[in-house]
C-alpha positions as protocol buffer text, in pm:
chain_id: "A"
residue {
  index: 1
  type: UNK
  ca { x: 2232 y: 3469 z: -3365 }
}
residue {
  index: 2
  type: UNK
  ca { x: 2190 y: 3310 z: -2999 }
}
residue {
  index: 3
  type: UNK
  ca { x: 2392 y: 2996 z: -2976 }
}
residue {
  index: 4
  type: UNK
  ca { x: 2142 y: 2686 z: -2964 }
}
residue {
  index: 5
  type: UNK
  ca { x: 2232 y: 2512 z: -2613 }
}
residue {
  index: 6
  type: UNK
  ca { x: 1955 y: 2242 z: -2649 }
}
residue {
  index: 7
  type: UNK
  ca { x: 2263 y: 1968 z: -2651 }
}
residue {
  index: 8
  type: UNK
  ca { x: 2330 y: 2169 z: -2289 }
}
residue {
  index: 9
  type: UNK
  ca { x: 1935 y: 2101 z: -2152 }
}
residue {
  index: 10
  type: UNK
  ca { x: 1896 y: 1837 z: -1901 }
}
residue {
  index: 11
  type: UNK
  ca { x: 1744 y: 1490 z: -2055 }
}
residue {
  index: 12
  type: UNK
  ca { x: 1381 y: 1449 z: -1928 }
}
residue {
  index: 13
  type: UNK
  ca { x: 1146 y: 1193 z: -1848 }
}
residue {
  index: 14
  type: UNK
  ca { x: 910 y: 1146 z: -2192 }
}
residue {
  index: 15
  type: UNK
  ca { x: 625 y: 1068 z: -1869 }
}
residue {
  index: 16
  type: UNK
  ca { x: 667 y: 1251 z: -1563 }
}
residue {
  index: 17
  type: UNK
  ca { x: 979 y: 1523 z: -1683 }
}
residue {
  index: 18
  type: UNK
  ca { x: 1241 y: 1395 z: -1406 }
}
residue {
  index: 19
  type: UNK
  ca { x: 1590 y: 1475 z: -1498 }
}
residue {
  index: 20
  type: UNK
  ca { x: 1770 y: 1184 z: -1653 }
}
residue {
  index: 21
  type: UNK
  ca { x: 2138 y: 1080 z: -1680 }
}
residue {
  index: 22
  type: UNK
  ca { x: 2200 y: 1058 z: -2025 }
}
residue {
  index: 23
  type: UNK
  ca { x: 2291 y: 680 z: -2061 }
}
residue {
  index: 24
  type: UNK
  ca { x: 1964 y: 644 z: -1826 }
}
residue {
  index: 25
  type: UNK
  ca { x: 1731 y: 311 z: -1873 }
}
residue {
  index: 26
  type: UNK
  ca { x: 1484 y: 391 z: -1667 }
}
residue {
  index: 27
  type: UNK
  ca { x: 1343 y: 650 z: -1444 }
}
residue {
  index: 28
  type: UNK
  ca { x: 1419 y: 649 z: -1102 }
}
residue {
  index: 29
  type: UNK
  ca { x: 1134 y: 883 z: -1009 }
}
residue {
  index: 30
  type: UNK
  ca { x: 815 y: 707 z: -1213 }
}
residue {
  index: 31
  type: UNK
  ca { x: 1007 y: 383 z: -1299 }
}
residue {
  index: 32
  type: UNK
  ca { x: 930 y: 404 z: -1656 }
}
residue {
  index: 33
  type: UNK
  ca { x: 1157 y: 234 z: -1874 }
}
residue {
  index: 34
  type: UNK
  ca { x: 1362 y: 505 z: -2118 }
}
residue {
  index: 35
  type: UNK
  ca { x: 1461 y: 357 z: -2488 }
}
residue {
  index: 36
  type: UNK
  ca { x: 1719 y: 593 z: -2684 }
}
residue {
  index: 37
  type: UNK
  ca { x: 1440 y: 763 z: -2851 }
}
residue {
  index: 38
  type: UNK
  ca { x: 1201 y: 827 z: -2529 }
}
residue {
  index: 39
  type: UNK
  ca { x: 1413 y: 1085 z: -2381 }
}
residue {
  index: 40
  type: UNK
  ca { x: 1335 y: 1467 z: -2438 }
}
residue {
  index: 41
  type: UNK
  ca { x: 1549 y: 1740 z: -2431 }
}
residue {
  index: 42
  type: UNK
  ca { x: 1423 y: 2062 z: -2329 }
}
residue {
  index: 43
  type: UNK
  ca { x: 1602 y: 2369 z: -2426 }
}
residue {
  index: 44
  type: UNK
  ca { x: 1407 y: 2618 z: -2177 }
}
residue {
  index: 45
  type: UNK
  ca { x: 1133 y: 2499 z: -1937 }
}
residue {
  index: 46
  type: UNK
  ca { x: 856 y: 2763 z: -1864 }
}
residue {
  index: 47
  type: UNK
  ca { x: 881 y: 2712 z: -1456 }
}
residue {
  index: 48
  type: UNK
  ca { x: 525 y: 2617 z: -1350 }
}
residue {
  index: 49
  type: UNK
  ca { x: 333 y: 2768 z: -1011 }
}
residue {
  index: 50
  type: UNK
  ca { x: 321 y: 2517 z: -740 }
}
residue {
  index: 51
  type: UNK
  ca { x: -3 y: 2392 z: -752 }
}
residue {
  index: 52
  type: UNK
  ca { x: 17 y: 2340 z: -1089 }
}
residue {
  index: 53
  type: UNK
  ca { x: 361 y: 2129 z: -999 }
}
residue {
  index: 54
  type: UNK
  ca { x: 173 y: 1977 z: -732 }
}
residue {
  index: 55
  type: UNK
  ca { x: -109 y: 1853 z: -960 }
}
residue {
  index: 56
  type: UNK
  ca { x: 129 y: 1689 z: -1242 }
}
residue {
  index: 57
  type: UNK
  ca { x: 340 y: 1510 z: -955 }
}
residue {
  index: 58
  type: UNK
  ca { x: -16 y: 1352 z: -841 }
}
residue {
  index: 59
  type: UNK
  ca { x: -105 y: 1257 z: -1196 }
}
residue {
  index: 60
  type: UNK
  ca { x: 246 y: 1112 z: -1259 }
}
residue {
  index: 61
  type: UNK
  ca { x: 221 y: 932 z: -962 }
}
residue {
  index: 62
  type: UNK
  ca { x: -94 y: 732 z: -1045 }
}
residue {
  index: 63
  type: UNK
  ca { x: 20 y: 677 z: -1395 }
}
residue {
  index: 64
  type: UNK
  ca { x: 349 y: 561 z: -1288 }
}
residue {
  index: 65
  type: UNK
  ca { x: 143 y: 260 z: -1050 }
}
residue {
  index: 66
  type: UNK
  ca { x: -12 y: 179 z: -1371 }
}
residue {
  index: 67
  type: UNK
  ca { x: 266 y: 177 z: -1537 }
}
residue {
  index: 68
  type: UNK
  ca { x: 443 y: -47 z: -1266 }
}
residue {
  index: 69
  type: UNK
  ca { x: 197 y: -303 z: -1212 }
}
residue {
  index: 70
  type: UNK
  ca { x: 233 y: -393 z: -1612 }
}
residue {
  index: 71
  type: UNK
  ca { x: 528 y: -445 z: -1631 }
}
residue {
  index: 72
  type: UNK
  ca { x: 550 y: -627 z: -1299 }
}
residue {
  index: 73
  type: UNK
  ca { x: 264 y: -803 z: -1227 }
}
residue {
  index: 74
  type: UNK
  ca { x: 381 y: -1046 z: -972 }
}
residue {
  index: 75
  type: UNK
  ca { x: 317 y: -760 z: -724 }
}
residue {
  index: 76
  type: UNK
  ca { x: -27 y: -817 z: -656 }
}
residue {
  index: 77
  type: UNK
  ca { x: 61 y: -1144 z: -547 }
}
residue {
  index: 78
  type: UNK
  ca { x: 94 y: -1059 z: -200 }
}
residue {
  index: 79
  type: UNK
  ca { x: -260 y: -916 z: -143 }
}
residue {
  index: 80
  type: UNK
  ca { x: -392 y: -1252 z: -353 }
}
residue {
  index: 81
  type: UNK
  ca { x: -225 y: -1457 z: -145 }
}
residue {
  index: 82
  type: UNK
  ca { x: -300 y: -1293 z: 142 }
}
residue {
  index: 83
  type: UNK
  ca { x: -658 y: -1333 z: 61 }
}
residue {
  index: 84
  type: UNK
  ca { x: -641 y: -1674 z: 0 }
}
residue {
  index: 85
  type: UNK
  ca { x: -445 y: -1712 z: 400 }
}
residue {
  index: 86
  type: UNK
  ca { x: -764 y: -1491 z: 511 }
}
residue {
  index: 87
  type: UNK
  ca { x: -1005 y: -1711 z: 368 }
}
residue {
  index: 88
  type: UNK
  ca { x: -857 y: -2063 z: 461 }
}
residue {
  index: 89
  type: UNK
  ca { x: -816 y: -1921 z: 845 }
}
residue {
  index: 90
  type: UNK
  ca { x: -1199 y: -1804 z: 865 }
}
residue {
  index: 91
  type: UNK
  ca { x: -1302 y: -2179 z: 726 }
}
residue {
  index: 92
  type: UNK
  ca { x: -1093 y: -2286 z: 1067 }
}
residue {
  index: 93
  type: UNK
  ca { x: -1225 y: -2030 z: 1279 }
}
residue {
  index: 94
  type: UNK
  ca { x: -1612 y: -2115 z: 1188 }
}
residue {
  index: 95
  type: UNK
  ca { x: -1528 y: -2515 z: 1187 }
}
residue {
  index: 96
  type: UNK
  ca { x: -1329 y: -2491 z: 1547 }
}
residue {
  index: 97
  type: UNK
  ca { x: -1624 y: -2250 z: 1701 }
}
residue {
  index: 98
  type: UNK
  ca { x: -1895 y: -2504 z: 1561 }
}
residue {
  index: 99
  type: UNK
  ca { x: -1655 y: -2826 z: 1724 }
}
residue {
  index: 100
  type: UNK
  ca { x: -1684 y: -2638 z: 2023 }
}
residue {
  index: 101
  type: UNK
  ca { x: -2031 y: -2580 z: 2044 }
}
residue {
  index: 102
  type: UNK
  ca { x: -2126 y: -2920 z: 1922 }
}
residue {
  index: 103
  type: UNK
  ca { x: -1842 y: -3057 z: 2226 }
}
residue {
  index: 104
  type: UNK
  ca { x: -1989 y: -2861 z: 2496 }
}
residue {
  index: 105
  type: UNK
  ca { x: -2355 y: -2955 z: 2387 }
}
residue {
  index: 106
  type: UNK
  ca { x: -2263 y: -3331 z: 2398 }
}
residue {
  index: 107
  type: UNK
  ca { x: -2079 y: -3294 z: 2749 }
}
residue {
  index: 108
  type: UNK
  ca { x: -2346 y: -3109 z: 2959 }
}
residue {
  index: 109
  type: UNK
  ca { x: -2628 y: -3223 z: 2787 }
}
residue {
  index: 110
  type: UNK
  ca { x: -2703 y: -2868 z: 2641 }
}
residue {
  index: 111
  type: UNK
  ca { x: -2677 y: -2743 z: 3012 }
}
residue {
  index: 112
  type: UNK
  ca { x: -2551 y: -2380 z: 3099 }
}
residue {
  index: 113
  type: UNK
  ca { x: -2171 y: -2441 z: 3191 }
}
residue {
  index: 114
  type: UNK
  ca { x: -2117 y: -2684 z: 2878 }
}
residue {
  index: 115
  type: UNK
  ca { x: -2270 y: -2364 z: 2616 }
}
residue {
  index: 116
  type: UNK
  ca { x: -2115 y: -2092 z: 2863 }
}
residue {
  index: 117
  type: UNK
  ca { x: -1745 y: -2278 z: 2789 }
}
residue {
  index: 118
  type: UNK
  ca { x: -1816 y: -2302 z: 2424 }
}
residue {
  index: 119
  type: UNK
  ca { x: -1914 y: -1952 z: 2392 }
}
residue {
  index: 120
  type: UNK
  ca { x: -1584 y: -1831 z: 2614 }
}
residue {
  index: 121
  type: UNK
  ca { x: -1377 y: -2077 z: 2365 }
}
residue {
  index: 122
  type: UNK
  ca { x: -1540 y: -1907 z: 2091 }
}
residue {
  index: 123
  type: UNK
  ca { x: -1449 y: -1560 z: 2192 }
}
residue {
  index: 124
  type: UNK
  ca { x: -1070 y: -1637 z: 2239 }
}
residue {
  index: 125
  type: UNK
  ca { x: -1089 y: -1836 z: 1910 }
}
residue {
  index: 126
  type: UNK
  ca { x: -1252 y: -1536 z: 1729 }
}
residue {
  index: 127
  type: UNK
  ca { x: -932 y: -1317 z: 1875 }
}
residue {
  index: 128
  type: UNK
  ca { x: -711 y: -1538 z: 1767 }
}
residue {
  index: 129
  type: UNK
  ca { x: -851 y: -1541 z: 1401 }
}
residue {
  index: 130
  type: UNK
  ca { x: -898 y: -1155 z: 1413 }
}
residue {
  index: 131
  type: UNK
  ca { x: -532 y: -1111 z: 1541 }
}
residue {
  index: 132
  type: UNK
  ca { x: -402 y: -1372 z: 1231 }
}
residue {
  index: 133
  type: UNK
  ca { x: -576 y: -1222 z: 980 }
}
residue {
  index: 134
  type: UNK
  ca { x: -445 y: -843 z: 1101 }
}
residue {
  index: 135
  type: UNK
  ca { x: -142 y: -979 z: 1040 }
}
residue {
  index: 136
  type: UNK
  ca { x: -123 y: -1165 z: 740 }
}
residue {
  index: 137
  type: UNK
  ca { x: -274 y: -831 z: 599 }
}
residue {
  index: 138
  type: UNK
  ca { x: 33 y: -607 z: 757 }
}
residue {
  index: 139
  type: UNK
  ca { x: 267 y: -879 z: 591 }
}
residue {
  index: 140
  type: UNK
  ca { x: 95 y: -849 z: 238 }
}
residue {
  index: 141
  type: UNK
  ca { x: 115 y: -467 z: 246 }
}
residue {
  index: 142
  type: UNK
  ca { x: 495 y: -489 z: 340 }
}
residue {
  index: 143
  type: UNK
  ca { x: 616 y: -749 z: 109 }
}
residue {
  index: 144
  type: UNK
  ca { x: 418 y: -515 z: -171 }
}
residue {
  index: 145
  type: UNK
  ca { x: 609 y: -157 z: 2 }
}
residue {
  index: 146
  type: UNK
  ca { x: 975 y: -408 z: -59 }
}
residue {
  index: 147
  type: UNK
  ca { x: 867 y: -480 z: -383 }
}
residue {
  index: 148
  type: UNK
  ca { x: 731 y: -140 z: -435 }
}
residue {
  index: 149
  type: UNK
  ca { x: 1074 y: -10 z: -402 }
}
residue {
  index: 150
  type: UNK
  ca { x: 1293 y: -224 z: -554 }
}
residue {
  index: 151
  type: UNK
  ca { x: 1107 y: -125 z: -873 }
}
residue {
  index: 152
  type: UNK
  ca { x: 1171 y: 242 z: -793 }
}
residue {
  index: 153
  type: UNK
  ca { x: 1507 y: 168 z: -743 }
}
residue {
  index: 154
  type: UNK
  ca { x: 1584 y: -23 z: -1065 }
}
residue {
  index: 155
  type: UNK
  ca { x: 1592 y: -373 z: -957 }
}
residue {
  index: 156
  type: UNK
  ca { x: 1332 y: -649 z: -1050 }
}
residue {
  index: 157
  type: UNK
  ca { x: 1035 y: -767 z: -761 }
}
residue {
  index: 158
  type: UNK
  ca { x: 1062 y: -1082 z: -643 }
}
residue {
  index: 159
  type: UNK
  ca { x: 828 y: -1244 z: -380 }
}
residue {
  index: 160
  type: UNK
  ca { x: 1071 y: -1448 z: -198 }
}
residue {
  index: 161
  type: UNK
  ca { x: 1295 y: -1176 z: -168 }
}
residue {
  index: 162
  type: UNK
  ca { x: 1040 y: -927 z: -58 }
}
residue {
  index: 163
  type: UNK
  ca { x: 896 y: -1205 z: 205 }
}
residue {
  index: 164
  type: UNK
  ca { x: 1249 y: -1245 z: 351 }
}
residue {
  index: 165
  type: UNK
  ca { x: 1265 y: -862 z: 384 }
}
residue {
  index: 166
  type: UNK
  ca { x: 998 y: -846 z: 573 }
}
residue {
  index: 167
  type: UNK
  ca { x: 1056 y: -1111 z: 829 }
}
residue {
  index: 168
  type: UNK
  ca { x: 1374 y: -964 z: 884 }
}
residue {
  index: 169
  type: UNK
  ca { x: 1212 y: -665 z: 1009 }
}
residue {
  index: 170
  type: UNK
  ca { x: 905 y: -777 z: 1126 }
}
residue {
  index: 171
  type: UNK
  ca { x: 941 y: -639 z: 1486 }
}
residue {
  index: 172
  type: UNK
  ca { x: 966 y: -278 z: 1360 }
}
residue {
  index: 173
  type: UNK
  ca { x: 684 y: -352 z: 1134 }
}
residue {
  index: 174
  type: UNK
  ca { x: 490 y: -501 z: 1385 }
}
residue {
  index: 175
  type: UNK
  ca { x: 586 y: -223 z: 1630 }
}
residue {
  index: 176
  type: UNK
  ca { x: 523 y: 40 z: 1415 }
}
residue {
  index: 177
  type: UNK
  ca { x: 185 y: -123 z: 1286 }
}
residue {
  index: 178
  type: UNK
  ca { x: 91 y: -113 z: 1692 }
}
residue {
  index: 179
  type: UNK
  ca { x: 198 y: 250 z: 1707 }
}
residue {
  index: 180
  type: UNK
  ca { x: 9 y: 365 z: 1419 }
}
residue {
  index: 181
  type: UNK
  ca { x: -323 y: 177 z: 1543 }
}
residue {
  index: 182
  type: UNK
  ca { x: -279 y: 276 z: 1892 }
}
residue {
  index: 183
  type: UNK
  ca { x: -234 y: 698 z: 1788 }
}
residue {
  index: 184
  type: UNK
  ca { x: -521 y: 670 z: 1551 }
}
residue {
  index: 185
  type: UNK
  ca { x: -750 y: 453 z: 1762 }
}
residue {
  index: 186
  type: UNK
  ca { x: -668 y: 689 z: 2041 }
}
residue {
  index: 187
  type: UNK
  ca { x: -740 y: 1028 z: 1836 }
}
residue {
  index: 188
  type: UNK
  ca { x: -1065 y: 832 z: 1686 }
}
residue {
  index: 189
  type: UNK
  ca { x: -1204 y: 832 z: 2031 }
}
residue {
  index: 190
  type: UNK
  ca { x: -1229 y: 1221 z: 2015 }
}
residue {
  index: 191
  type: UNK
  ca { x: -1447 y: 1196 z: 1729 }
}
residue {
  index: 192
  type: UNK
  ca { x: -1362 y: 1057 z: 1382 }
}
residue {
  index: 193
  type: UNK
  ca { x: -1196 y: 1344 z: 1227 }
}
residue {
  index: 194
  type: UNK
  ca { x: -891 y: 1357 z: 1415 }
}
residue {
  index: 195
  type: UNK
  ca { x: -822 y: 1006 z: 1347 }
}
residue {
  index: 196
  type: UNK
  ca { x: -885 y: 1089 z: 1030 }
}
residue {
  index: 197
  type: UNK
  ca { x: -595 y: 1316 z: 1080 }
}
residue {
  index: 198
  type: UNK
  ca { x: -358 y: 1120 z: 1261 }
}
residue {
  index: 199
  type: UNK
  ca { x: -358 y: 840 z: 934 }
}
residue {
  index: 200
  type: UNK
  ca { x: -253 y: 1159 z: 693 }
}
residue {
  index: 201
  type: UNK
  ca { x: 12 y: 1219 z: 920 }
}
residue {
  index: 202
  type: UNK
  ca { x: 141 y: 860 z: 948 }
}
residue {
  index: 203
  type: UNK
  ca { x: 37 y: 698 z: 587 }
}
residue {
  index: 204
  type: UNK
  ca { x: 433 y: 683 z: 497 }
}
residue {
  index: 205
  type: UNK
  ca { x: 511 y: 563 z: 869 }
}
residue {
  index: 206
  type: UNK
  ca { x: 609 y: 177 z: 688 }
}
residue {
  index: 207
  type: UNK
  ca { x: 757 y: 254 z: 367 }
}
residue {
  index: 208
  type: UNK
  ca { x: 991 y: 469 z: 659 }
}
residue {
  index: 209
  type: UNK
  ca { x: 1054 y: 158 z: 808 }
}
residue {
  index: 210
  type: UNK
  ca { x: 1123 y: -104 z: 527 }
}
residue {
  index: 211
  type: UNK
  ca { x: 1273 y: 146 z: 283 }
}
residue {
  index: 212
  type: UNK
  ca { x: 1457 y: 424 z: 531 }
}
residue {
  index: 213
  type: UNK
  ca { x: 1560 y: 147 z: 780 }
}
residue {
  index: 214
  type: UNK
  ca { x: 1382 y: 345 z: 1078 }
}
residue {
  index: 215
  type: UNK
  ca { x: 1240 y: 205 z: 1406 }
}
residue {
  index: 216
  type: UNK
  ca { x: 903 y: 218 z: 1496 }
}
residue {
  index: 217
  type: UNK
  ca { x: 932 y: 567 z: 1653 }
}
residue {
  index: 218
  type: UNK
  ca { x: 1118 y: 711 z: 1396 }
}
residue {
  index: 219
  type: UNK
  ca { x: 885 y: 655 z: 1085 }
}
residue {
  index: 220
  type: UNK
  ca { x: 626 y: 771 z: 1285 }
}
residue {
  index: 221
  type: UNK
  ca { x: 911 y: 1139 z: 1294 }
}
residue {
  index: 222
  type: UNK
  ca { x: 956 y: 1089 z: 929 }
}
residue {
  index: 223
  type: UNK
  ca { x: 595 y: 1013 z: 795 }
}
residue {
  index: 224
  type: UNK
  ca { x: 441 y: 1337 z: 1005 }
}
residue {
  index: 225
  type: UNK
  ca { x: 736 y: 1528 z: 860 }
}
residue {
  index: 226
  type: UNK
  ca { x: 701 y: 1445 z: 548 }
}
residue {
  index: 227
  type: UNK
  ca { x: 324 y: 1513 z: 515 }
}
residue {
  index: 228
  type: UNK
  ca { x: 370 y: 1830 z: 667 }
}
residue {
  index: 229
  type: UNK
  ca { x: 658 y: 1931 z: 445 }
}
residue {
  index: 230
  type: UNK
  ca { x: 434 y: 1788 z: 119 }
}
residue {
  index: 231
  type: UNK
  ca { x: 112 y: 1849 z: 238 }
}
residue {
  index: 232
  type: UNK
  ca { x: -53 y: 1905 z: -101 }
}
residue {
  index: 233
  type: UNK
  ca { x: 86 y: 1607 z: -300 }
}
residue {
  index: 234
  type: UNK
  ca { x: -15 y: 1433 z: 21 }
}
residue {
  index: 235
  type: UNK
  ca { x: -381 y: 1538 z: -11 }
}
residue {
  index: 236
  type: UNK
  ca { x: -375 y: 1445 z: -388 }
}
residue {
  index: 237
  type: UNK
  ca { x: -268 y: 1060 z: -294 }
}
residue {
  index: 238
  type: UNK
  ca { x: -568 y: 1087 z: -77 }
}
residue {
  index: 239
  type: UNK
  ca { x: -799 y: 1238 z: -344 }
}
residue {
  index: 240
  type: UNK
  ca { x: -654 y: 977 z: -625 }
}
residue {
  index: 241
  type: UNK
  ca { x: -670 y: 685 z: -379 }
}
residue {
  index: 242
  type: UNK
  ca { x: -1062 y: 778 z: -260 }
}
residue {
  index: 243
  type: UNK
  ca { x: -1161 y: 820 z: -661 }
}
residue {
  index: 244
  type: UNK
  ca { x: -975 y: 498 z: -678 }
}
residue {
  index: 245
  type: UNK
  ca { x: -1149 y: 317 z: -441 }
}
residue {
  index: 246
  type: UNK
  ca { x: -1489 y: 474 z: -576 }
}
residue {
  index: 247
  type: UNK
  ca { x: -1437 y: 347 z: -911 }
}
residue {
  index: 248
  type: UNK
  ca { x: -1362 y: 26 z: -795 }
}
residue {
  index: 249
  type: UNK
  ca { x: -1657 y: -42 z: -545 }
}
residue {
  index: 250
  type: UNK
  ca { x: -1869 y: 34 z: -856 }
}
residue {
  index: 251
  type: UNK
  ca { x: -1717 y: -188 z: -1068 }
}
residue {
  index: 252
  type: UNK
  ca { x: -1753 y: -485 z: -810 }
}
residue {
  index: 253
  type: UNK
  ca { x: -2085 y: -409 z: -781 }
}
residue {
  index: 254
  type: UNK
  ca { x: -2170 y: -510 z: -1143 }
}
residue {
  index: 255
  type: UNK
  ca { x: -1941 y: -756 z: -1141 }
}
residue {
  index: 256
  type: UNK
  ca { x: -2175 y: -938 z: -841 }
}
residue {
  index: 257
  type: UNK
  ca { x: -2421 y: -950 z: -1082 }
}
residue {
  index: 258
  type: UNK
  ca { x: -2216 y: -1249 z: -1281 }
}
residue {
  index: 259
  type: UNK
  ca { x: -2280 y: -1543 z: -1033 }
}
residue {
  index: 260
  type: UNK
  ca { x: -1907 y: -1711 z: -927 }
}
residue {
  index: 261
  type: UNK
  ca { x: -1714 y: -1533 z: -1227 }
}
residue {
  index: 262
  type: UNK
  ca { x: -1804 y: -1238 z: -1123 }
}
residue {
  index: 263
  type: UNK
  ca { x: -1723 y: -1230 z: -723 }
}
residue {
  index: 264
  type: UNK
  ca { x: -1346 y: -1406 z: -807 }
}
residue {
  index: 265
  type: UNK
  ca { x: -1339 y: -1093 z: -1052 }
}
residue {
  index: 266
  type: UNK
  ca { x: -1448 y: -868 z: -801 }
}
residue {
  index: 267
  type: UNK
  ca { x: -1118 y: -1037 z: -574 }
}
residue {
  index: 268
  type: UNK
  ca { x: -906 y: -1004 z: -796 }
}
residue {
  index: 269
  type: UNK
  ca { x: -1005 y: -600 z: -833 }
}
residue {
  index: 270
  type: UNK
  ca { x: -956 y: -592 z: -477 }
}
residue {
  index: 271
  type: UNK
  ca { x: -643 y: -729 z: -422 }
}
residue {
  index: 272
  type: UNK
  ca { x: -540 y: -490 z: -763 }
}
residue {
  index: 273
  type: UNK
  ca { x: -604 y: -229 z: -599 }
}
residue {
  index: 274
  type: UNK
  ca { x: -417 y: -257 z: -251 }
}
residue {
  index: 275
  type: UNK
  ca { x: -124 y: -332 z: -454 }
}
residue {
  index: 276
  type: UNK
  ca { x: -177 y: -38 z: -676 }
}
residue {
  index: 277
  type: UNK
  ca { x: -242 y: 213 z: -420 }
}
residue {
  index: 278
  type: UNK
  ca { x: 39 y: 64 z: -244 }
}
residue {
  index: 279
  type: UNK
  ca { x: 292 y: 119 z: -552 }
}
residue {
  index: 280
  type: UNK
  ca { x: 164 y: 497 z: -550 }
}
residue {
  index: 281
  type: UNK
  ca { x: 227 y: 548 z: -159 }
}
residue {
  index: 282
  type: UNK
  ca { x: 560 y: 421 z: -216 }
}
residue {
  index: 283
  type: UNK
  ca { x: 663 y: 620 z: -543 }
}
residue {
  index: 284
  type: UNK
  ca { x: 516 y: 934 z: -367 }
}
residue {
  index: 285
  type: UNK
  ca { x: 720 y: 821 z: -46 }
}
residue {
  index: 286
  type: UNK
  ca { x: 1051 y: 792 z: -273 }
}
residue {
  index: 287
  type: UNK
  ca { x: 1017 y: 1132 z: -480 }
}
residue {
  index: 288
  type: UNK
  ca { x: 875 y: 1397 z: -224 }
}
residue {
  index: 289
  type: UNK
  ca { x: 1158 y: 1649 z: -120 }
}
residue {
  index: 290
  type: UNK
  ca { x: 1309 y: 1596 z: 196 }
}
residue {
  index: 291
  type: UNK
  ca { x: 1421 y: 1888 z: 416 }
}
């Protein structure tokens, strides 16, 4: 009779079959929490073709956002808050441009150099707002990548923690923000899709940054290299992410349809989902192999 070496197998993941140590707690590839009784032993894996690995490490990656966002909610703060910032800054905006208008109508009479300064004010007001609200965005999304990974790492979110992060680098993520618009901006010029292409190549270019403590150049190295090494669980965070997006556009929709309830609802979907697909670019960004 053949020995039984099941007490030899590696200890698996019950979601996404990572190895596991065996006084493990959690996962450190999906994050899931692992109680005594989770954890699965198997004796002799039937090795898998690589699309086929491919497709389960896109499904386990989704599942494991889900997963991650339950148990810590807090991490959609950022977006929410972020929001919020957006919103108060446009009430400014509108309220300064209208002061302006108002100002230069009352000085010159309604005359051509009193409108032509308000207008000029206007402009460099709008840039301003534009510029504040690009970056209270960039700030959102990085305090959610910190976050993101602390999770994947085994340690609780927090948002003050993840803020301070992210100040402390906020000239590489700044830089590397510029970078990425500049290269994609650049190869959008020559017709959409290879700006399309350029963002494939640099979507993990700030999860490089916050998480692999690499300039601005470097996680733009890191990110191409690691979509090129990965390319197909690369293309399913696209495919997940655009279904993603889909599904929630729809759902906003019919939420418009409920008068006040329904648009905060349809924010609060919104800011769900940058988090989410933020949580999923970083888990992907943490578990592809690395050459």
């Amino acid at each position: 009779m053949a020995p039984d070496r099941s007490s030899d197998s590696p200890a698996l993941c019950a979601r996404c079959g990572s190895p596991l140590a065996a006084d493990a707690r959690f996962c450190g590839r999906c994050g899931l929490t692992i109680p005594a009784d989770a954890v699965q032993r198997v004796p002799d894996p039937v090795p898998a073709g690589p699309g086929a690995a491919e497709g389960a490490d896109t499904v386990a990656d989704f599942l494991a956002g889900v997963d991650i966002l339950k148990r810590y909610p807090v991490i959609v703060a950022p977006p929410l808050i972020a929001m919020g910032a957006v919103f108060v800054l446009a009430i400014l905006f509108f309220g300064s441009a209208m002061g302006l208008f108002v100002a230069g109508g009352f000085a010159w009479r309604g005359r051509g150099p009193g409108m032509i300064g308000a207008a000029f004010g206007s402009v460099l007001l709008a840039l301003v707002f534009l510029a504040a609200a690009m970056a209270v965005n960039l700030i959102s999304s990085a305090v959610v990548v910190v976050m993101a990974g602390d999770v994947l790492a085994g340690r609780a979110p927090g948002l003050s923690g993840g803020y301070g992060r992210v100040m402390a680098r906020l000239g590489d993520v700044l830089g590397t923000s510029i970078l990425c618009s500049l290269i994609i901006g650049v190869a959008t010029l020559f017709l959409l899709i290879p700006g399309l292409i350029a963002a494939f190549f640099l979507m993990f270019a700030m999860p490089a940054v916050l998480l692999g403590d690499a300039g601005p150049i470097e996680s733009l190295r890191r990110s191409a290299a690691l979509v090129r090494d990965n390319v197909g669980r690369a293309l399913g965070l696209v495919a997940g992410a655009a279904v993603a997006c889909v599904v929630t556009w729809v759902a906003s929709m019919a939420l418009h349809v409920v008068p006040v309830i329904g648009h905060l609802a349809s924010v609060l979907m919104s800011g769900v989902l940058v988090a989410y697909l933020t949580v999923v670019l970083v888990r992907v960004f943490q578990t592809v192999p690395r050459r």
